[in-house]
Steps between C-alpha positions, in 0.01 A plus 500: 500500500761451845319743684180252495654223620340480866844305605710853457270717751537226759863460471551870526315502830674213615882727443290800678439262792855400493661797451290661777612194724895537430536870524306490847741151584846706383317864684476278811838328463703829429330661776577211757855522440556859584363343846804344638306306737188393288692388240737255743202354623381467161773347300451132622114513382603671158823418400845671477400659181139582634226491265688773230453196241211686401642776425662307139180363488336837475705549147299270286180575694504851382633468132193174464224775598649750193529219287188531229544121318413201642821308412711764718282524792485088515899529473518726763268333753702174414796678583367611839347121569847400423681751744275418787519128412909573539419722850277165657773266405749722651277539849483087458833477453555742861231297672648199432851612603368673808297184583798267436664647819780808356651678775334822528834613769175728701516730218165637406596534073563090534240391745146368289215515725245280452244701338719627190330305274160668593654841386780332263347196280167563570418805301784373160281202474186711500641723271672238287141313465336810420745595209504122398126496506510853260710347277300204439164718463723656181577187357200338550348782299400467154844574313791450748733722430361749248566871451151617437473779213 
């Protein structure tokens, strides 16, 4: 039966864990831009866009933890490896750019400070492991890929 399978309980509390950690990332982002001055200084560390990535992210999290078979949950948390994977090679992409010496014309949405990744790649490639790591644990298990009855 699915709800035996010991991999299903600890990918749940994995999307808790994530979905605690996004809504209190977006709560903090939303809230620094109503500060005019908080969120100038911290564009450069988080990006023009901030860290509202999450917020798609969230999506999948929350429809994987109603999910009740084990080929839709593994879909979804494959889905969410796969959006964070696109999020870190987007930050890469920005580091690389920023390092390569754009203009940033003293404007604080196009300067990168130096410790973006820490807040930017950072945490997708923790997440993106995580997920990836799930997803393995699923098809490692004894059927890959079945609907249990």
């Amino acid at each position: 039966m699915f709800m035996n399978n010991t991999h299903v309980p600890r990918a749940r509390s994995i999307l808790i864990v994530y979905i605690i950690f996004s809504a209190t990332v977006l709560a903090f982002d939303h809230w620094s831009r109503l500060q005019k001055d908080l969120h100038a200084w911290l564009v450069p560390m988080t990006g023009w866009s901030g860290l509202s990535v999450y917020m798609w992210t969230l999506m999948f999290a929350w429809i994987a933890l109603l999910k009740t078979d084990r080929k839709n949950l593994m879909t979804l948390v494959l889905m969410l490896a796969g959006t964070t994977l696109l999020e870190l090679i987007d930050t890469m992409h920005e580091a690389i750019e920023a390092w390569s010496g754009s203009p940033d014309f003293g404007n604080p949405y196009l300067m990168y400070h130096p410790i973006r990744p820490l807040i930017t790649v950072v945490p997708a490639s923790m997440w993106t492991i995580t997920f990836w790591l799930v997803c393995r644990k699923f098809s490692a298990a004894d059927e890959p890929f079945a609907i249990d009855d």
